[in-house]
C-alpha positions in Angstrom: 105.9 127.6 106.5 108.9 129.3 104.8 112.0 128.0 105.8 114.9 130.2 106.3 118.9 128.6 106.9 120.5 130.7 109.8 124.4 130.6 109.6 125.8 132.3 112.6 129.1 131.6 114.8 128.1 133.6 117.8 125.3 130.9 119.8 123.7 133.2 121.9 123.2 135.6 119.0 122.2 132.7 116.7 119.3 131.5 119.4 118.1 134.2 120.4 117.4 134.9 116.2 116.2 131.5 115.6 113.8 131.9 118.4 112.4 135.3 117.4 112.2 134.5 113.8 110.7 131.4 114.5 108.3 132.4 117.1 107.5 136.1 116.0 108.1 135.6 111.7 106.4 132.1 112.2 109.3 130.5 110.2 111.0 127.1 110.2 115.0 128.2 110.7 117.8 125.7 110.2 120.8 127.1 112.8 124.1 126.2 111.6 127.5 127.5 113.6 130.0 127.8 110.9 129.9 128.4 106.9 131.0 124.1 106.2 127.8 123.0 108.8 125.8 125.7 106.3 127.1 124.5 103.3 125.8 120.9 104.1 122.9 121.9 105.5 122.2 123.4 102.3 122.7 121.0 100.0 120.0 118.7 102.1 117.1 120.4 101.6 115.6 123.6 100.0 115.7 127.0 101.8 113.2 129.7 100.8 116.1 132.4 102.5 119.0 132.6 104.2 121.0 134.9 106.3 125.0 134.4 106.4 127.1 136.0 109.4 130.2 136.9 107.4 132.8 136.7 109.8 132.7 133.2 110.7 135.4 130.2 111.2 136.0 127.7 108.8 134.1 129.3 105.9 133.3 132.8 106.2 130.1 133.9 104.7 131.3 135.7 101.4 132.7 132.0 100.7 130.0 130.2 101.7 127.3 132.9 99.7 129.9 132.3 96.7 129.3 128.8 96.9 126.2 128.4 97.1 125.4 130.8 94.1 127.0 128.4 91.8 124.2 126.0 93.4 122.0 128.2 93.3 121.1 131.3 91.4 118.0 133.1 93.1 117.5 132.2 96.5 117.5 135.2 98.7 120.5 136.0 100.7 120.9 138.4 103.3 125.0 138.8 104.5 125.1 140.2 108.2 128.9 141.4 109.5 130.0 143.9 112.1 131.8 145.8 109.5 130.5 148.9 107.7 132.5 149.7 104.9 131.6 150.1 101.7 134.1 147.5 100.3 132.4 144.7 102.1 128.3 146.1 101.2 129.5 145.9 97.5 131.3 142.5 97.8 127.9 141.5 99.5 126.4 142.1 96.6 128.6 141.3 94.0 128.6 138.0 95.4 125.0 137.9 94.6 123.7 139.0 97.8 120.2 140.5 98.0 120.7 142.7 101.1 123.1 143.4 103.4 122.4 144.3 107.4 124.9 145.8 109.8 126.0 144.6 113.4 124.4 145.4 116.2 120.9 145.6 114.1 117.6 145.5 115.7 115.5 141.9 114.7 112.6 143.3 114.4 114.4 145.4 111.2 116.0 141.5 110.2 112.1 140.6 109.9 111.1 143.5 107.8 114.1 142.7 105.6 113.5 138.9 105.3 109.5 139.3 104.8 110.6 142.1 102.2 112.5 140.0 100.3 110.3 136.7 100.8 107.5 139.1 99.2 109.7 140.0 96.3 110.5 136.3 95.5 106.9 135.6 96.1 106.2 137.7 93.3 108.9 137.2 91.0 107.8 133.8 90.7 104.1 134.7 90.0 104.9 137.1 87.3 107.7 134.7 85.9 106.0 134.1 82.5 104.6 137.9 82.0 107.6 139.0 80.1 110.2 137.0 77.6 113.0 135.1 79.2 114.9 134.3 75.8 116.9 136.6 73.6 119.4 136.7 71.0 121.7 139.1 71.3 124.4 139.1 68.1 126.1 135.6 68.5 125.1 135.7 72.3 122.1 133.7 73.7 120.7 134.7 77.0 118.9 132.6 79.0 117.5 134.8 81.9 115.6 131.4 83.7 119.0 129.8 83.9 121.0 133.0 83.8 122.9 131.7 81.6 125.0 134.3 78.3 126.6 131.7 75.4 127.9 131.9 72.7 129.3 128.2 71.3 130.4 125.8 73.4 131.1 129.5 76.2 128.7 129.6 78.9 129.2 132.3 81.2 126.4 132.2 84.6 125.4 135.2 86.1 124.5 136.8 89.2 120.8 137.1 89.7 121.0 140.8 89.4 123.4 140.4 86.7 120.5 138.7 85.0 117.4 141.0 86.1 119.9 143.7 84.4 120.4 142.4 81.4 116.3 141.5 81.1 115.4 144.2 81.3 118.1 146.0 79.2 117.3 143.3 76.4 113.2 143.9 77.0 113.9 147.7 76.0 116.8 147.0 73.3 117.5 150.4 71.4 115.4 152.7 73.4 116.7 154.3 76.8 116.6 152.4 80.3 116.4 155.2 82.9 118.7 154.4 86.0 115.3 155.5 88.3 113.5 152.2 86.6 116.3 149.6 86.8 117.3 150.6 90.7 113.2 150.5 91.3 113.0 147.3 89.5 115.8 145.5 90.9 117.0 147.1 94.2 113.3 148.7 94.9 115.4 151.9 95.9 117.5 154.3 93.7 119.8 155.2 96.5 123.2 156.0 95.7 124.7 153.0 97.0 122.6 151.1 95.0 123.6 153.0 91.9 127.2 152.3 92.3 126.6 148.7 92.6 124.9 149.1 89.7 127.6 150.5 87.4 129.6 147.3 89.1 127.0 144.8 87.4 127.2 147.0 84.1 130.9 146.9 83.9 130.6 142.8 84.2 127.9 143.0 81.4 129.7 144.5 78.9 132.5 141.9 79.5 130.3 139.4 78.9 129.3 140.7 75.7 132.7 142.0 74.5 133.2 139.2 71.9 130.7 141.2 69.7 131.3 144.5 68.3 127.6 145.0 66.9 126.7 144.5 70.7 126.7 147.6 72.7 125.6 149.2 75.9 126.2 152.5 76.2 125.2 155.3 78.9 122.9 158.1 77.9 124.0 161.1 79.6 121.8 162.4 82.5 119.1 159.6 81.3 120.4 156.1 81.8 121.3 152.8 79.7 120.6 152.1 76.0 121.4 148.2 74.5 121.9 148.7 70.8 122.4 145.9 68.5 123.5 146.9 64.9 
C-alpha cells in the first residue's frame, strides 16, 4: 500500500481527502494540519507522495516543499493553493514540484494526478539502470542518482527536473535535443506552460556550468537544445 503524506490546514477539506484517497485510491495517508506537523511527520517515515496545501499557517507549503527537497530529491510532490497565477504554478515547480492542482479541484482529478505520478516513479525506478547516470562534463562531474554537479570541493544539488534535464542533455551531448522530446520525457506534455518552466530550469543549468567556457548549451533555432563540449 503506497503511502501518501496529506498536509492541509482546512480539516474538513483534509478528511474528507484522506477518506476518499484512502477508501477509493486504497492508500495509507498521513494528515497533518500545518507545514511544521508535515515536516516532522516527514522525517519519521518514508512517503511514496505527498500533496502540500500552500497556503497554510506556520509553514506554508512552498517552505515546507523547499525543505523537504534538500531531504529529499525525487519524491513526488503535488502543491495545491486557491491561487491561479502563473507566478505561483512556476514557483511550484521551481521548488521542485511535480504538479501543481488548483482550488476548488474535483478529487477524483487529485486521484488521476497522484496515480499518474505514482506510475511515473513506478517506472523511473524500474528503468533506473537503462541509461548512464555518470558524466564528465569539462571540469564538472554530474551525478544524476544524487543530482549532484561538482567541480572540487563545489557541489551544487539539483532539482529533480533540473537533473532529468541535464541527463538527458548529457545522453545526447553535441547532437540536438528537440523541446517536443524533453517536455514528453519530463513533464509528459509539451504545453506551453510547461515550456516556459522549462527555459527556467535551462537558465539555472547554464549557471551551474558557467565556470567552464568549453561547456556550452546553446538553443537551436526552431529545433531545440544542443550541449557542446569543446
Amino acid at each position: 500500500m503506497k503511502k501518501i503524506l496529506l498536509v492541509e490546514d482546512d480539516p474538513n477539506l483534509g478528511l474528507l481527502l484522506q477518506d476518499y484517497l484512502q477508501l477509493k485510491g486504497k492508500f495509507d495517508v498521513t494528515l497533518c494540519k500545518d507545514g511544521d506537523e508535515g515536516l516532522r511527520a516527514f522525517t519519521k517515515q518514508q512517503y511514496d507522495l505527498l500533496i502540500l496545501d500552500v497556503m497554510m499557517p506556520k509553514k506554508d507549503g512552498f517552505t515546507l516543499g523547499k525543505e523537504i527537497r534538500k531531504i529529499n530529491g525525487t519524491v513526488p510532490i503535488i502543491f495545491a493553493t486557491a491561487k491561479a497565477m502563473i507566478e505561483d504554478k512556476t514557483m511550484a515547480f521551481n521548488l521542485g514540484g511535480d504538479d501543481y492542482i488548483t482550488k476548488p479541484f474535483r478529487i477524483e482529478e487529485l486521484l488521476l494526478r497522484i496515480n499518474a505520478l505514482l506510475k511515473r516513479s513506478d517506472t523511473t525506478e524500474k528503468k533506473g539502470d537503462d541509461k548512464p547516470s555518470q558524466f564528465k562534463l569539462g571540469i564538472y562531474s554530474f551525478d544524476y542518482t544524487s543530482q549532484l554537479i561538482t567541480h572540487g570541493d563545489v557541489l551544487q544539488k539539483l532539482s529533480t527536473k533540473e537533473a532529468e534535464l541535464l541527463r538527458l542533455l548529457c545522453i545526447k551531448k553535441n547532437e540536438v535535443l528537440t523541446r517536443e522530446e524533453a517536455l514528453l520525457n519530463i513533464w509528459h506534455d509539451d504545453n506551453y506552460f510547461n515550456g516556459r518552466s522549462m527555459d527556467v530550469f535551462l537558465s539555472k543549468i547554464r549557471k551551474y556550468l558557467k565556470e567552464d567556457p568549453s561547456v556550452e548549451i546553446i538553443n537551436v533555432h526552431g529545433r531545440g537544445y544542443k550541449l557542446l563540449i569543446n
